[in-house]
C-alpha positions as CSV (number, residue, x, y, z in Angstrom):
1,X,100.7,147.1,112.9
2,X,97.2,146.0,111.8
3,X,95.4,149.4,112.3
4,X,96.0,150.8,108.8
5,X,94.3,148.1,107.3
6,X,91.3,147.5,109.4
7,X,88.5,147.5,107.0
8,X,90.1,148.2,103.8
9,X,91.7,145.0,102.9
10,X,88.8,142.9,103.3
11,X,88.3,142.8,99.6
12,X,91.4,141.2,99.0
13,X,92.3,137.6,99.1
14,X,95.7,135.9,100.2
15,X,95.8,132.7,98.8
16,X,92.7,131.3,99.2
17,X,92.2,132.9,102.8
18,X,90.0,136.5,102.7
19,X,92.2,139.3,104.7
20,X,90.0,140.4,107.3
21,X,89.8,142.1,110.6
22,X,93.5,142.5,112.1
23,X,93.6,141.6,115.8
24,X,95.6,144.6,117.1
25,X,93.4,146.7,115.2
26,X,90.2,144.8,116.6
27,X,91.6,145.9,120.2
28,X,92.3,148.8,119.2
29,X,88.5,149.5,117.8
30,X,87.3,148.0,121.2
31,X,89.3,150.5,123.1
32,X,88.1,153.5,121.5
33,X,84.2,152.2,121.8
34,X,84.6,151.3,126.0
35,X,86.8,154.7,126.4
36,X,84.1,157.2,124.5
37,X,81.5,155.0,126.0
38,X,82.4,156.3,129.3
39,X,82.6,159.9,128.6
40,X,79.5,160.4,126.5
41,X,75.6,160.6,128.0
42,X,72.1,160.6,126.8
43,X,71.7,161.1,122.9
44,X,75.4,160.7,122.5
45,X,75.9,158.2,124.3
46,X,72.8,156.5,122.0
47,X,74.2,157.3,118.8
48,X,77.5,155.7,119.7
49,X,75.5,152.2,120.8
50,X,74.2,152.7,117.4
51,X,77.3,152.6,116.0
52,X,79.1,150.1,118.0
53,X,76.6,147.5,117.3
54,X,76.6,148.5,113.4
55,X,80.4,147.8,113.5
56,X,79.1,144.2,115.1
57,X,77.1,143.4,112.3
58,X,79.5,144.1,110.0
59,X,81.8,141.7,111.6
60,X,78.6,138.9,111.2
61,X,77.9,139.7,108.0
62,X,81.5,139.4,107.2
63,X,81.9,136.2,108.9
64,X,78.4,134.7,106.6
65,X,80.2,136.0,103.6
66,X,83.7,133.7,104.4
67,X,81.4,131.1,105.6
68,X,83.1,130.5,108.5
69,X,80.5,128.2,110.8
70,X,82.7,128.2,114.2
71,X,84.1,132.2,114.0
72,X,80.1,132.8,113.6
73,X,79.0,131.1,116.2
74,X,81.7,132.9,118.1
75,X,81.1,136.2,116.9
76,X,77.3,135.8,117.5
77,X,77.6,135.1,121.1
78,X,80.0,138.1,121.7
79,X,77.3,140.6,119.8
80,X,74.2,139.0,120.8
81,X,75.7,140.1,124.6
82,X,76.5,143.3,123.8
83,X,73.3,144.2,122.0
84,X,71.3,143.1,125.2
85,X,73.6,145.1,127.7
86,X,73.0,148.1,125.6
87,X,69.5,147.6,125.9
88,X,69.0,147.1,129.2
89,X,70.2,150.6,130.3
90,X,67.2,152.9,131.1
91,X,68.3,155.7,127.8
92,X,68.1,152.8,125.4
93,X,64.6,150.5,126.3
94,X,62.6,153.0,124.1
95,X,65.5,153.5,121.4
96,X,63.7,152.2,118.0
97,X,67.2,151.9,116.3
98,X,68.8,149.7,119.1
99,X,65.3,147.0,118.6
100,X,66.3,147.3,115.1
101,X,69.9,146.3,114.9
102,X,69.2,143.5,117.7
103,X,66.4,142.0,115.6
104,X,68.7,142.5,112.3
105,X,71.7,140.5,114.2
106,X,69.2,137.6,115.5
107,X,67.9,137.6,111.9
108,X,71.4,137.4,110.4
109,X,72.5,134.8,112.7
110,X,70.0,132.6,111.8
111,X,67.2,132.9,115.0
112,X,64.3,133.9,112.5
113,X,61.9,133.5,115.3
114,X,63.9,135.0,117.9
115,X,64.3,138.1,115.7
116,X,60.5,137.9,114.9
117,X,59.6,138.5,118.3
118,X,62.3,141.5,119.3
119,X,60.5,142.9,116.2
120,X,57.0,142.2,117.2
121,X,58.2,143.4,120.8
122,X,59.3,146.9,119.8
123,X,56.6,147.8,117.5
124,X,54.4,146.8,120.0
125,X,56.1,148.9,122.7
126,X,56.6,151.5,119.8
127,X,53.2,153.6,120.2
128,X,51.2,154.8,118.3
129,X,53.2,156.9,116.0
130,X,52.0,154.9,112.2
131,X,53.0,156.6,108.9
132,X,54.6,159.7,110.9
133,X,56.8,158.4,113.1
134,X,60.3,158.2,111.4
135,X,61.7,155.0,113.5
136,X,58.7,152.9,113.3
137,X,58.6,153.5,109.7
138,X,62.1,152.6,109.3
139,X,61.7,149.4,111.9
140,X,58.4,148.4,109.9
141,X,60.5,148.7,106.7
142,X,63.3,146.1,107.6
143,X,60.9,143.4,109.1
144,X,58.9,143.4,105.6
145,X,62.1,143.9,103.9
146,X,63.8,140.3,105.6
147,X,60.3,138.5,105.7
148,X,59.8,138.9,101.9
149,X,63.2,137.5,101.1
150,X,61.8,134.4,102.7
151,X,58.9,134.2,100.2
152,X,59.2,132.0,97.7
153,X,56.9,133.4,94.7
154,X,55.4,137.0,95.0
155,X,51.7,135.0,93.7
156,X,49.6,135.0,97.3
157,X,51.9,137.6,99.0
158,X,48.3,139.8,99.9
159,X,48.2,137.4,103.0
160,X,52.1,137.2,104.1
161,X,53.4,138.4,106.9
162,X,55.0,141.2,105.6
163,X,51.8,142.9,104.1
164,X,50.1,142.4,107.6
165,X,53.2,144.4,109.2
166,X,53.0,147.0,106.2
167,X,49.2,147.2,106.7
168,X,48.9,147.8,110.9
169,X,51.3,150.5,109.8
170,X,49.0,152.5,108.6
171,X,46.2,151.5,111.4
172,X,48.0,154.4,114.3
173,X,46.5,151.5,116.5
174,X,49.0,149.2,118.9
175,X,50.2,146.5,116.2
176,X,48.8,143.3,116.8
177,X,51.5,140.1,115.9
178,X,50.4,138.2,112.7
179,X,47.9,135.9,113.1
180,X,47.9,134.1,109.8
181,X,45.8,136.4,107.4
182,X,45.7,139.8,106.1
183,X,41.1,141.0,105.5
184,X,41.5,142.5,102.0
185,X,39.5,145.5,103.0
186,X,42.6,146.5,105.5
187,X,44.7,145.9,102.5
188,X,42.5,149.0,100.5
189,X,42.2,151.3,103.6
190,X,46.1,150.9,104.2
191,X,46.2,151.8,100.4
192,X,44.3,154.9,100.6
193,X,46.4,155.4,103.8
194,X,49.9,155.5,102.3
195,X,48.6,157.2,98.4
196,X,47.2,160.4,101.2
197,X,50.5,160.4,103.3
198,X,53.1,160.5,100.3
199,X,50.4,163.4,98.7
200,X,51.4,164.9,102.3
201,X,55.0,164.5,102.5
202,X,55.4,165.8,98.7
203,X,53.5,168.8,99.2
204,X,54.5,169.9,102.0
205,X,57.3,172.8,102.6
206,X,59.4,172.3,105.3
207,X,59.8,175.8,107.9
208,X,63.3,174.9,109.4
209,X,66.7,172.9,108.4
210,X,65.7,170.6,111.4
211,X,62.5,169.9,109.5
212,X,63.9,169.4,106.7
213,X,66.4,166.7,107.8
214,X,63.5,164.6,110.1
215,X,61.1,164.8,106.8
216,X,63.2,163.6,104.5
217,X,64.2,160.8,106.2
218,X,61.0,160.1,106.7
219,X,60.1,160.5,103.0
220,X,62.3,157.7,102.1
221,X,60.8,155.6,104.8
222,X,57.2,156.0,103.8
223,X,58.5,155.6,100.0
224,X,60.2,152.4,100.9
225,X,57.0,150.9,102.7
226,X,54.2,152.4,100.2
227,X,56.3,151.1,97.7
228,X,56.8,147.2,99.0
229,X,53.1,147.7,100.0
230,X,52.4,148.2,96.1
231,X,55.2,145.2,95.4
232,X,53.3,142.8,97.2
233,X,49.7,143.9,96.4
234,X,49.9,145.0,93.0
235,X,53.1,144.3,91.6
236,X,56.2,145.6,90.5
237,X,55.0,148.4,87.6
238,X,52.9,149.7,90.8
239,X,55.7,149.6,93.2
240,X,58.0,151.3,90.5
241,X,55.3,154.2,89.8
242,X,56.0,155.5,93.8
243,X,59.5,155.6,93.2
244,X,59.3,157.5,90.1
245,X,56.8,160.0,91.7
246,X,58.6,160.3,94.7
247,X,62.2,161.1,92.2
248,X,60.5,163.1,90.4
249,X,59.4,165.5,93.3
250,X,62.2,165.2,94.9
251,X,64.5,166.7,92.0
252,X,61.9,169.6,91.4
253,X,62.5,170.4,95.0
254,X,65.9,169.8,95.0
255,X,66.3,172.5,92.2
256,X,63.6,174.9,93.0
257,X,65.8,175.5,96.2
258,X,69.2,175.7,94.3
259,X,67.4,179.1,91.9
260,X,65.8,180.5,95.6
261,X,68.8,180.4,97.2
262,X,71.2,180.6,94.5
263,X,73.3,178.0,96.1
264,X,73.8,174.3,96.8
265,X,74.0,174.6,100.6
266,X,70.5,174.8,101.8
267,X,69.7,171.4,100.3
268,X,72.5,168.8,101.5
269,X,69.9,166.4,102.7
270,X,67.4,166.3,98.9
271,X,70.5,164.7,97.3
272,X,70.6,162.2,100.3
273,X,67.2,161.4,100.1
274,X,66.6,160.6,96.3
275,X,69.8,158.5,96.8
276,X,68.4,156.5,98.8
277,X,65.0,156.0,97.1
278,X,66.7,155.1,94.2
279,X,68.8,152.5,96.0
280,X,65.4,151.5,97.2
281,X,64.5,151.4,93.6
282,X,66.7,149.1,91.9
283,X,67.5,147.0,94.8
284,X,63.9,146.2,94.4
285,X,64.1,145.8,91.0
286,X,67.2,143.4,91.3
287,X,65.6,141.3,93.8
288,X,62.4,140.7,91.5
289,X,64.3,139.6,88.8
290,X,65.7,136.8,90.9
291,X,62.1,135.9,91.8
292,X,60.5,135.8,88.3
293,X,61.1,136.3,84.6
294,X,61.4,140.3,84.0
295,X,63.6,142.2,81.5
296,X,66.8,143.7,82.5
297,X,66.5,147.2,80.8
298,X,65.2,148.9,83.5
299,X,67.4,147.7,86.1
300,X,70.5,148.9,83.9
301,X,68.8,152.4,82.8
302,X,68.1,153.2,86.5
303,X,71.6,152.4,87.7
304,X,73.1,154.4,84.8
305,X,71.4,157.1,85.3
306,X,71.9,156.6,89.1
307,X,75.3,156.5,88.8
308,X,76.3,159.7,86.6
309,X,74.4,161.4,90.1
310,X,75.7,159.6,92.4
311,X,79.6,158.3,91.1
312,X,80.7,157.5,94.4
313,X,77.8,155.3,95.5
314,X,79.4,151.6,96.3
315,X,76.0,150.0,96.8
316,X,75.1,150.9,92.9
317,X,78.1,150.1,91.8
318,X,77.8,146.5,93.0
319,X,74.6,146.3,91.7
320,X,75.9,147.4,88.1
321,X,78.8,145.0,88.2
322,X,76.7,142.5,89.1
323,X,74.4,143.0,86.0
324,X,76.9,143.2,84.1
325,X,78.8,140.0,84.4
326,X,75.4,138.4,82.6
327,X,76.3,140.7,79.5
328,X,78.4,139.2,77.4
329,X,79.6,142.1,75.7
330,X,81.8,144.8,77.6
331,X,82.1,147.4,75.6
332,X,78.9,149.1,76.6
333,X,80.2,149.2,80.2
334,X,83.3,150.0,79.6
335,X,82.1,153.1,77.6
336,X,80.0,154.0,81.1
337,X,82.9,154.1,83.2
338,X,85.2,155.7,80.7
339,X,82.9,158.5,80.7
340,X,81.9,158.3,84.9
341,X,85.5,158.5,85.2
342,X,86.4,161.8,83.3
343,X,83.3,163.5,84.6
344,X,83.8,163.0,88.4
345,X,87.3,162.9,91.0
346,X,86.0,160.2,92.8
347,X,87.6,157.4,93.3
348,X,85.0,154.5,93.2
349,X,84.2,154.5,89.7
350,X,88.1,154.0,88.9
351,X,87.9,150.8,91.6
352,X,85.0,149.6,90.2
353,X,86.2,149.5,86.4
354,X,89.6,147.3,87.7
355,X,87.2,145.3,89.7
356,X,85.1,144.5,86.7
357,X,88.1,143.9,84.5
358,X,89.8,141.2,86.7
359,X,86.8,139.7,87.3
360,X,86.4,139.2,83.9
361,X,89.6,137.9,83.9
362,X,89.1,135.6,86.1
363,X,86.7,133.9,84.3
364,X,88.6,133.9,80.7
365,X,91.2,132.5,82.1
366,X,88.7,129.7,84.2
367,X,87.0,128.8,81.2
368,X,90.5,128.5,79.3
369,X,91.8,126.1,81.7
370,X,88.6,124.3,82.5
371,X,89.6,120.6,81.8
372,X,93.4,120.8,82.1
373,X,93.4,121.4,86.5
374,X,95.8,124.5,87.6
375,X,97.9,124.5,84.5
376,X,98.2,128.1,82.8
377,X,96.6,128.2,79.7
378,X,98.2,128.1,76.4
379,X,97.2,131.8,74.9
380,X,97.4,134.2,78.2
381,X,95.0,136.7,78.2
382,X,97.3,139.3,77.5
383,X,94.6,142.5,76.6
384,X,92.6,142.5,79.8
385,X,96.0,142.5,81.7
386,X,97.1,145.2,79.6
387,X,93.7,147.2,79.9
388,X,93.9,146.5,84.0
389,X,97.4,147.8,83.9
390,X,96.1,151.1,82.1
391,X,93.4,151.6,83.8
392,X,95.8,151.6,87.5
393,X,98.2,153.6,85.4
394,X,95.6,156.2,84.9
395,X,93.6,155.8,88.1
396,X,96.9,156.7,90.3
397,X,97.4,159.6,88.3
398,X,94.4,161.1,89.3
399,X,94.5,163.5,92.0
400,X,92.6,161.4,94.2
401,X,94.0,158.0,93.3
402,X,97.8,159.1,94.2
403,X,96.4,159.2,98.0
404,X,95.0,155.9,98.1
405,X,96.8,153.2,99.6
406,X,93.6,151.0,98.8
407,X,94.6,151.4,95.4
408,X,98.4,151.2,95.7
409,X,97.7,148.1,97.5
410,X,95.4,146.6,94.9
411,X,98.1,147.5,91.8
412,X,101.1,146.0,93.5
413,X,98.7,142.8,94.3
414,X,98.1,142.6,90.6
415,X,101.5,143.2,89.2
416,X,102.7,140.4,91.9
């Protein structure tokens, strides 16, 4: 009991408590991690720390969602420990990826200047790799990334923290932890810097499949940087041009190599890529409409278009759902997953459409009952029901949808 529901329920809610990790299924996760743990070595034995501390986070980030302040503190402890063990062994103290989680989990717990310092640590133990090594790229991403959420207007970011991390980037010198300013002439050379290096990275044709994977994670890694770089310097219309170059290239490429080859296989990773820059894209886009006055249009286009490429993206579905709940009219979305749905078998966009629907619901029937406490309204909502109920009826039906216990799960919740 408990494994088949590890991770999958979590969604759900049981009265007012959220269903969340099962305990015979958390030893049973343990168990698996300690056993493989002893058999693997070197690389393998890396990826699966990587892994292992991922599944910690989660288990944070879950806990900061419920807002449960002991099971936190708790939680912390536990992952904080494991984090450092992992580090200390000799295969791990150079490991980029295992700095990056362990300054993420400081950062989510809280320790902003604890984290600051594993980050400043590992770039400064890093090398001297700048704009060409994937893993500092990536590690230099995330710090700007979490140090911008902290600023409270974009006006007078040129001299924030995250612009001087973005900025020594580009330097291929040892980084040198933030002093207080950022000299604007750094700020051009680090400009000219980046514009050269994503010239590079688009023009350039990979020899091997091993190439191809390394480069194009570190296309979206330089995108994502040159990109905030722009954000913070310039603004948003600047930060949005990269993305747009970098999307555009990256579909040429994508289907130049489909008519050479005459087949999809040869470019698994160019999909991969350009989902992730445009996840970059409008998460960007998202989070500057929360920090100033900027219309939504763009926001919606990109994750429309987004979406008919990628259907079975959760990330921009969130993001889609979440704009939409400001609209008050659902017809337009509801015409976008009618159509998502009969052009694709996944599953997401059916889960996505119910999701939408009760949380609409949910707040008919909130705003019906407002002043009268828990009593059920008068007039019950009887068409969104009706529409939820079709849209299980039809989402079962598909191929995909009859296999889903997720799904099963969710309907027989909703009937109850």
């Amino acid at each position: 009991s408990g494994f088949n529901s590890i991770g999958h329920m979590d969604t759900m809610s049981r009265g007012r408590h959220q269903i969340g990790h099962y305990k015979e299924g958390e030893e049973f996760i343990q168990n698996v991690f300690h056993v493989l743990s002893q058999i693997f070595t070197g690389k393998e034995k890396s990826n699966l720390a990587i892994c292992w501390l991922q599944y910690e986070i989660s288990k944070v980030i879950q806990c900061l969602q419920a807002k449960k302040k002991k099971k936190l503190k708790a939680q912390g402890r536990k992952s904080k420990k494991l984090a450092k063990n992992f580090l200390k062994a000799a295969d791990n103290r150079n490991n980029l990826s295992l700095w990056k989680l362990y300054a993420y989990l400081e950062w989510l717990l809280g320790n902003t200047d604890d984290s600051r310092k594993v980050f400043d640590t590992a770039l400064s133990t890093a090398g001297t790799g700048g704009l060409r090594s994937a893993q500092l790229c990536s590690l230099s991403l995330l710090y700007a990334q979490l140090e911008v959420e902290l600023l409270d207007t974009i006006e007078g970011a040129v001299t924030s923290r995250a612009v001087h991390i973005l900025t020594k980037l580009t330097e291929n010198g040892p980084y040198v932890p933030y002093s207080g300013q950022v000299l604007p002439v750094n700020v051009l050379k680090a400009r000219k810097t980046y514009e050269h290096a994503l010239q590079d990275y688009l023009s350039r044709t990979p020899v091997s499949d091993q190439d191809r994977v390394s480069d194009t994670d570190q296309l979206v890694n330089l995108v994502g940087c040159y990109a905030l770089f722009q954000y913070l310097t310039v603004g948003i219309d600047a930060a949005v041009l990269v993305y747009t170059q970098a999307s555009e290239k990256l579909e040429l490429s994508g289907s130049q190599k489909c008519e050479n080859t005459g087949e999809n296989s040869g470019i698994l990773n160019f999909p991969t890529a350009l989902e992730a820059v445009t996840l970059l894209h409008t998460n960007l886009l998202r989070f500057h409409m929360k920090m100033s006055v900027y219309p939504l249009n763009p926001l919606r286009e990109a994750l429309t278009e987004a979406l008919k490429r990628y259907p079975s993206n959760q990330s921009l579905w969130r993001s889609y759902i979440h704009i939409q709940r400001k609209s008050h009219s659902a017809s337009k979305a509801r015409r976008f997953f009618d159509s998502v749905t009969r052009s694709t078998n996944s599953l997401e966009p059916w889960l996505f459409a119910i999701q939408a629907e009760q949380m609409r619901k949910n707040l008919t029937e909130k705003v019906q009952r407002a002043d009268v406490g828990e009593i059920h309204c008068t007039i019950p909502e009887t068409g969104l029901t009706n529409r939820i109920v079709a849209l299980f009826e039809h989402a079962v039906q598909s191929e995909n949808g009859t296999h889903c216990p997720l799904l099963w799960r969710m309907y027989l919740n909703f009937m109850v």
